[in-house]
C-alpha positions in Angstrom: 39.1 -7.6 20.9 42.0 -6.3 22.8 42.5 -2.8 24.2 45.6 -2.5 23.3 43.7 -2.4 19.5 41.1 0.4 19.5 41.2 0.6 15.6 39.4 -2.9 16.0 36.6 -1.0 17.7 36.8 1.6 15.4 36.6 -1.0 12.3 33.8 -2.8 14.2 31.7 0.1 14.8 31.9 1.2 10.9 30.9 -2.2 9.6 28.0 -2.1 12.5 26.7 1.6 11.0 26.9 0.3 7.6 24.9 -2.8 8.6 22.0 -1.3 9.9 22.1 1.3 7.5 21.2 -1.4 4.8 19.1 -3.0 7.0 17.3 0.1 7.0 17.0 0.7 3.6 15.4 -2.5 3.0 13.0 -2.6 5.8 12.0 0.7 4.8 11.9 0.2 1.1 14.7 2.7 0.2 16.2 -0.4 -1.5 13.2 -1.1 -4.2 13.0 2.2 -5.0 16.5 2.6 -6.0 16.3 -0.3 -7.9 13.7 1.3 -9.8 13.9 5.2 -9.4 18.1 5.4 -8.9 19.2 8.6 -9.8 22.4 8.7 -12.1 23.2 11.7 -12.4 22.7 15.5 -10.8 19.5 16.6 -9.3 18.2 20.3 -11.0 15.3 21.8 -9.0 14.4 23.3 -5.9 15.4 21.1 -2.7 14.7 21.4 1.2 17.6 19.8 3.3 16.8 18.4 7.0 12.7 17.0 6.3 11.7 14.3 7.6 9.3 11.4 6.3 8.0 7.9 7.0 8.5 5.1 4.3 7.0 1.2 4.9 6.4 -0.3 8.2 6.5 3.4 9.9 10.1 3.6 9.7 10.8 7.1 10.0 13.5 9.0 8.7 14.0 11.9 10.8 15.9 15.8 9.8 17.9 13.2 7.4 16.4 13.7 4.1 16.3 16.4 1.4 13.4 16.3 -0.6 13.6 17.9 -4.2 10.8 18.5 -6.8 11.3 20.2 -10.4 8.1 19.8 -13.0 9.8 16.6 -13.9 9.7 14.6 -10.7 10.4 14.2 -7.0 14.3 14.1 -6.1 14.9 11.9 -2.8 18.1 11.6 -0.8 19.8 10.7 2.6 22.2 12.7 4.9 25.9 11.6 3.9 26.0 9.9 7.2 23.4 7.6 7.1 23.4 7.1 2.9 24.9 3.7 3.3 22.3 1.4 1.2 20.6 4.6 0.2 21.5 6.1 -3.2 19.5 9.3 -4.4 16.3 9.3 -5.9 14.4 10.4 -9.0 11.0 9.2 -9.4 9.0 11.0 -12.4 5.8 12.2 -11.4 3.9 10.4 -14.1 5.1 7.2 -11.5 3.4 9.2 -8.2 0.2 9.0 -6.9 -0.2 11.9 -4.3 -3.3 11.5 -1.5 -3.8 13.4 1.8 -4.7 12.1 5.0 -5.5 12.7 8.6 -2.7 10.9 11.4 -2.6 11.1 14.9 -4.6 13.9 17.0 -2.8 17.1 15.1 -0.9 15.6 12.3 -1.8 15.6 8.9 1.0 14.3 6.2 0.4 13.7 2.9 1.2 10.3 1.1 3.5 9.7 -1.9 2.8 5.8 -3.9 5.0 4.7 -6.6 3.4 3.1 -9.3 6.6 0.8 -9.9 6.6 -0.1 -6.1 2.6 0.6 -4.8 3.3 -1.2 -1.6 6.1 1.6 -0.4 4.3 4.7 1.0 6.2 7.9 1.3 4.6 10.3 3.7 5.6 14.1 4.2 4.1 17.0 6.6 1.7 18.9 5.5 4.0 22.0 5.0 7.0 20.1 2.6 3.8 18.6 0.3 2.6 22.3 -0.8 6.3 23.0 -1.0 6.7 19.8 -3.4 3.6 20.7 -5.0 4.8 24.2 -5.8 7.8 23.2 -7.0 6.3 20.6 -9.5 4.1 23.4 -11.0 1.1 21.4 -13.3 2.9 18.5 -13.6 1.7 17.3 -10.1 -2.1 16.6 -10.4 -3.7 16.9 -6.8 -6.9 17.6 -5.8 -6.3 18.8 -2.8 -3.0 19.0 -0.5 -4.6 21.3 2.0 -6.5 19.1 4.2 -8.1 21.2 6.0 -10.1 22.8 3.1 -11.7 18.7 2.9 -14.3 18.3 5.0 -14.3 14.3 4.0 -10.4 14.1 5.1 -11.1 14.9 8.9 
């Protein structure tokens, strides 16, 4: 590329963010989710914007995400920046399996499965799971969220 032809640069550094953008989204699993849970159409419920979670193979996605829960399901979706390969999410919570763990020294998240896609692990602090779980009413069967009130979980 020449200098005298920054657009080139420009051009090249758009089609390199969009690249690894997908990438992402299939390392991560993103991509077989959408092509089971895509959402068509507008998301009605509560949301948080800026969370943070961890899908397959640890890959983290960090103050990118809001997270959304109504008593019908669990509303996913990516910062417009980064929402290349990423459509928004719906999956209904008769699909979710919801467990809590222990990570780390001090963290505890909790972990979302997918019945449609078991091998894709969503995993949320412990503070956006009681808000998810608040949100979803009786529709979300969990035992237990709170971690620390299971002596078995530590």
């Amino acid at each position: 590329m020449s200098m005298n032809r920054p657009e080139l640069y420009l051009v090249a550094f758009a089609g390199l963010w969009i690249g690894i953008s997908c990438l992402i989204a299939r390392l991560s699993g993103w991509a077989k989710l959408a092509a089971l849970y895509r959402l068509s159409g507008p998301f009605n419920g509560e949301c948080w914007r800026f969370q943070s979670a961890e899908l397959r193979w640890k890959m983290g996605y960090n103050n990118c995400l809001t997270v959304g829960a109504n008593p019908s399901g669990l509303y996913l979706s990516v910062f417009l920046l980064f929402r290349f390969g990423h459509p928004n999410l719906f999956i209904p919570w008769a699909d979710i399996s919801v467990t809590s763990s222990k990570r780390g020294f001090w963290s505890i998240y909790t972990e979302f499965r997918f019945r449609q896609a078991p091998m894709i692990p969503f995993r949320v602090g412990e503070r956006l799971a009681q808000r998810v779980k608040e949100s979803a009413g009786s529709a979300l069967a969990v035992e237990d969220l709170a971690v620390r009130s299971n002596p078995e979980r530590r």
